[in-house]
DRENNU-182804 format. One record per residue: residue number from 1; chain; x, y, z of N, C-alpha, C, CB in turn; residue in one letter. Coordinates in Angstrom, 3 decimals. Glycine has a CB too. Layout:
[NUM 'A' [X Y Z] [X Y Z] [X Y Z] [X Y Z] 'A'],
...
//
This chain:
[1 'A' [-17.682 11.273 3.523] [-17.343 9.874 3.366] [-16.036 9.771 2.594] [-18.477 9.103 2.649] 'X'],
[2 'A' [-14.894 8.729 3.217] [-13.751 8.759 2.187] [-13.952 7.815 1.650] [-12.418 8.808 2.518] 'X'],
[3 'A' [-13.124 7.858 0.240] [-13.391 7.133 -0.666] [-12.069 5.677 -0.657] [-13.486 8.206 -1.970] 'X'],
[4 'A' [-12.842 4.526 -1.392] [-12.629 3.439 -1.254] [-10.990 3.310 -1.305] [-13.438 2.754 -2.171] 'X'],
[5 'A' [-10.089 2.483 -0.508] [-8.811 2.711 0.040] [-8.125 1.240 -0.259] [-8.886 3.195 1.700] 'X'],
[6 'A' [-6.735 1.470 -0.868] [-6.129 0.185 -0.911] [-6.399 -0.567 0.036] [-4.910 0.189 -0.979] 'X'],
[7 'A' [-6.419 -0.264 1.746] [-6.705 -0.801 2.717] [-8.039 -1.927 3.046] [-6.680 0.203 3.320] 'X'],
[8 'A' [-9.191 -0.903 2.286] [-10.819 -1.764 2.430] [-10.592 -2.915 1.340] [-12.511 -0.616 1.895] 'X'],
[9 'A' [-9.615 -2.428 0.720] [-9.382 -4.002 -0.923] [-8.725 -5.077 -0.002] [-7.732 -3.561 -2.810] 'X'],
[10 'A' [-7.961 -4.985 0.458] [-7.227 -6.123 1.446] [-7.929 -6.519 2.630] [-5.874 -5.644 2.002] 'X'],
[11 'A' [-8.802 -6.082 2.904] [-9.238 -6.246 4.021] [-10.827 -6.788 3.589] [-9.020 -4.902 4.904] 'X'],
[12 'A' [-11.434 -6.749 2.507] [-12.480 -7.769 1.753] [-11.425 -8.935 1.208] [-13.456 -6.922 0.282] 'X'],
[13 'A' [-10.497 -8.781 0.832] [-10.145 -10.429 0.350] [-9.746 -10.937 1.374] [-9.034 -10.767 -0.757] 'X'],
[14 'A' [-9.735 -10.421 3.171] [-9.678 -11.341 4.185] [-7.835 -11.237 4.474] [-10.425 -12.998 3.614] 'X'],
[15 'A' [-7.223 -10.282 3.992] [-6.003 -10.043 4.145] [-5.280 -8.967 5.202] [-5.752 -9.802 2.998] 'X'],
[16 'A' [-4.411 -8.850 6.214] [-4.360 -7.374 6.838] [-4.280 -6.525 6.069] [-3.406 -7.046 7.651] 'X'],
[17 'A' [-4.944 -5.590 6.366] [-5.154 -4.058 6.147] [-3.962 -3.373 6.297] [-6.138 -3.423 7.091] 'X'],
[18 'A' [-3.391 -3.523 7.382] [-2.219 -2.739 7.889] [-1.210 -3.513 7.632] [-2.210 -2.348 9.305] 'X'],
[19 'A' [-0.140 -3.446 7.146] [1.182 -4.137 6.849] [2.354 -3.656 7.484] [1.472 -4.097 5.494] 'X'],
[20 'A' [3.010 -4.913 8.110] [3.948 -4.925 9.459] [5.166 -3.746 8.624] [4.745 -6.985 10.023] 'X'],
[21 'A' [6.193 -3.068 9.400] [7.409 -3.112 9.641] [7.407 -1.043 8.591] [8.364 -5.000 8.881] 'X'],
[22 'A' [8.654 -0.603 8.404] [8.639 0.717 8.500] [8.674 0.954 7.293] [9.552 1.346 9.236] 'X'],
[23 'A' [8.395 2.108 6.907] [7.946 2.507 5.294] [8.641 3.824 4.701] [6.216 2.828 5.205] 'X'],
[24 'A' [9.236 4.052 4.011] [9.891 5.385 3.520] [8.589 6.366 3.715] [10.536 5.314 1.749] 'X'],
[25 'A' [8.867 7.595 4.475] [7.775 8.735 4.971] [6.342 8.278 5.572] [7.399 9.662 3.685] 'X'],
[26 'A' [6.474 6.917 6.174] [5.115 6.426 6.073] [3.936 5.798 5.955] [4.984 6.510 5.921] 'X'],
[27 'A' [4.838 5.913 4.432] [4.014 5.450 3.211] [3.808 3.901 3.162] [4.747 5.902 1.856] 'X'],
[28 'A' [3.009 3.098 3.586] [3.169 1.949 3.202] [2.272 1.421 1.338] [2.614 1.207 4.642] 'X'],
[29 'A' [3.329 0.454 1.196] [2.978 0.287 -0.327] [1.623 -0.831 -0.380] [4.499 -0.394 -1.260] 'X'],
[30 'A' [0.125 -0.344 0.561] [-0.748 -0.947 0.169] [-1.208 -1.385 -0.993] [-1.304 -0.567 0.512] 'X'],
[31 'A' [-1.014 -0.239 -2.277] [-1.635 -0.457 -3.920] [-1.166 -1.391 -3.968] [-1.354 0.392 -5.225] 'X'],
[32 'A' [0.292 -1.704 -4.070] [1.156 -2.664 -4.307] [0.751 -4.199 -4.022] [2.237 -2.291 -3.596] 'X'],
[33 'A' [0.596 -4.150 -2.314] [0.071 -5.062 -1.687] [-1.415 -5.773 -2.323] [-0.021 -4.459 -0.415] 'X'],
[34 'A' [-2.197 -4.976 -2.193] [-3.858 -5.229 -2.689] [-3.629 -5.665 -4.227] [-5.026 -3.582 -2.593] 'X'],
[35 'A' [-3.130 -5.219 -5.259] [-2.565 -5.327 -6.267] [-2.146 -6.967 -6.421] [-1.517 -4.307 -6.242] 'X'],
[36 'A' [-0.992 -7.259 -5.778] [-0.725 -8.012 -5.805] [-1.831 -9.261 -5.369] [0.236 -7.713 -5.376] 'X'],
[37 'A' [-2.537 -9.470 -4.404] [-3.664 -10.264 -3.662] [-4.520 -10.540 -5.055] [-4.605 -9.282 -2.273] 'X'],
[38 'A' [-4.883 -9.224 -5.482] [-5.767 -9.345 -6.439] [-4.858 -10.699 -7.574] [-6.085 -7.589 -7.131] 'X'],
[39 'A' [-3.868 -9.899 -8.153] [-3.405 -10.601 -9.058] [-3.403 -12.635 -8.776] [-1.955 -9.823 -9.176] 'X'],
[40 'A' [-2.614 -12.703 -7.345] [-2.742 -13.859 -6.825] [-3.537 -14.571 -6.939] [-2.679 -13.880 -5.986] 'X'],
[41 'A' [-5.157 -13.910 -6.380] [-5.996 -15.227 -5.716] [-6.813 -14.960 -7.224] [-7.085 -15.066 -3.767] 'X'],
[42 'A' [-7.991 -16.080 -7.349] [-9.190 -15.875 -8.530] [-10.035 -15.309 -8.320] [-9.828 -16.793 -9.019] 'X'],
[43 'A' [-9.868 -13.914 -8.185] [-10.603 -12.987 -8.062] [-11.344 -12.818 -9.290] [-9.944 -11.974 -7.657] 'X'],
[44 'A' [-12.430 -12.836 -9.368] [-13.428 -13.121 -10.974] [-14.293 -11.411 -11.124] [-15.152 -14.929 -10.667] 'X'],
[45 'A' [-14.843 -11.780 -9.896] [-15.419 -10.104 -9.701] [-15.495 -9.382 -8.731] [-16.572 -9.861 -9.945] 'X'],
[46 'A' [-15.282 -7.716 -8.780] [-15.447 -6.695 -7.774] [-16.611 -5.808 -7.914] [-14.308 -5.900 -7.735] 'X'],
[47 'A' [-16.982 -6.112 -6.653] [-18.343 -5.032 -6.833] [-17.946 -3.305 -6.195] [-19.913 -5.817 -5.661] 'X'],
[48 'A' [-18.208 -2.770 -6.855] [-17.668 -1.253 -6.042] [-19.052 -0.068 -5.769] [-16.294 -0.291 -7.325] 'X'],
[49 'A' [-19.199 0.388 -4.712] [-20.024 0.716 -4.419] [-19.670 2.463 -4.837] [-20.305 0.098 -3.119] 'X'],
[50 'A' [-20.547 3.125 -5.221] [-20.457 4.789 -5.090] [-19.578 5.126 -6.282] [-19.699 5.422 -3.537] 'X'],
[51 'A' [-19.769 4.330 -7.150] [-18.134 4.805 -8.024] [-18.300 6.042 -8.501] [-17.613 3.866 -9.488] 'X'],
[52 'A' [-19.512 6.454 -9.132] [-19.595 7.734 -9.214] [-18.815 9.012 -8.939] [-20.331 7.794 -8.767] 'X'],
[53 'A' [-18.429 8.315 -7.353] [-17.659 9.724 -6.702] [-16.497 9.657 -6.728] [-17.853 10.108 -5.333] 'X'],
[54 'A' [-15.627 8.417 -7.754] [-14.979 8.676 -7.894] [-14.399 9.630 -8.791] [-14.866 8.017 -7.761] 'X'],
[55 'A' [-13.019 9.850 -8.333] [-12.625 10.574 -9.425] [-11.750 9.897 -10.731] [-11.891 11.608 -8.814] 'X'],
[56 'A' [-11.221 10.514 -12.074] [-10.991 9.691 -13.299] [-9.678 8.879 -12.638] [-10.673 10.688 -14.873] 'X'],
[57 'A' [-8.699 9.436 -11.899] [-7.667 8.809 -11.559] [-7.793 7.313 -10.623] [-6.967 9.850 -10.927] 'X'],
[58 'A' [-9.157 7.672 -10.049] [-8.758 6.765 -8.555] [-9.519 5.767 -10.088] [-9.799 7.096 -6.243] 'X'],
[59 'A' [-10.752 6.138 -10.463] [-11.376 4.659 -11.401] [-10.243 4.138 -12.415] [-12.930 5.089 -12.551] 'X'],
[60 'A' [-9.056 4.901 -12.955] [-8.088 4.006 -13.462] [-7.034 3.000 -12.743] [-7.436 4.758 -14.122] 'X'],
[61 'A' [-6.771 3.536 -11.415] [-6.301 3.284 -10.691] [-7.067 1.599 -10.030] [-6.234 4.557 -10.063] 'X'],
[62 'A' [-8.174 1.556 -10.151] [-9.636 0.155 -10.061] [-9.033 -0.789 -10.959] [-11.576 0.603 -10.821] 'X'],
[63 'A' [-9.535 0.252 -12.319] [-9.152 -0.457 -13.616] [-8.342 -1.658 -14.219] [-8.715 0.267 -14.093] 'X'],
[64 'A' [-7.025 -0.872 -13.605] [-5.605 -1.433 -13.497] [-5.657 -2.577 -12.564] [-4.536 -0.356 -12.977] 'X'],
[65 'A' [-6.111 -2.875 -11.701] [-5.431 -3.458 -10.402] [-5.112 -5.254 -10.876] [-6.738 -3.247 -8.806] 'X'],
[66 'A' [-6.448 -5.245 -11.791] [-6.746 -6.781 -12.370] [-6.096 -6.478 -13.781] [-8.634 -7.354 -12.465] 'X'],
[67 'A' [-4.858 -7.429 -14.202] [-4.135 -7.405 -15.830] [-5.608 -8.678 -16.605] [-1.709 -8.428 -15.820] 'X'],
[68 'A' [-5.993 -7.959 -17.693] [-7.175 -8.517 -18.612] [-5.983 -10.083 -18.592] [-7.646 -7.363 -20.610] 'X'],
[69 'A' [-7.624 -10.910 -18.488] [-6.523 -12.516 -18.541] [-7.367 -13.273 -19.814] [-6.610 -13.863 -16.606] 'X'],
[70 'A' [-6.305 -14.240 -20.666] [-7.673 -14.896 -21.385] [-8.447 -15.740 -21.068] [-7.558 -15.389 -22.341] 'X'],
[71 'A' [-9.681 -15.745 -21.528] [-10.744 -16.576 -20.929] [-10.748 -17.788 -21.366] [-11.980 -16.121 -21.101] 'X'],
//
């Protein structure tokens, strides 16, 4: 099973997955993208399934995506 992908984050907030036009090696800047969505809309909570398997990088990488806001 692969593990949870900038792609499945954009594609639960109802956003394309795949992002138009050409990318240095490739690479398209999904984190960036999903990142950003997140930041945008009022996203309050994420449920993440299996986190366990993640590893320490990818769960900081979660961590990060939402900047702590005050309540």
């Amino acid at each position: 099973m692969r593990p949870a992908s900038p792609h499945d984050l954009l594609a639960a907030l109802g956003k394309p997955p795949l992002l138009p036009g050409g990318f240095p090696a490739g690479r398209q800047p999904a984190w960036e993208a999903a990142t950003a969505w997140i930041t945008a809309l009022p996203v309050t909570q994420l449920t993440v399934l299996r986190a366990h398997r993640f590893t320490a990088r990818r769960t900081m990488r979660r961590l990060q995506l939402h900047p702590h806001r005050p309540a």
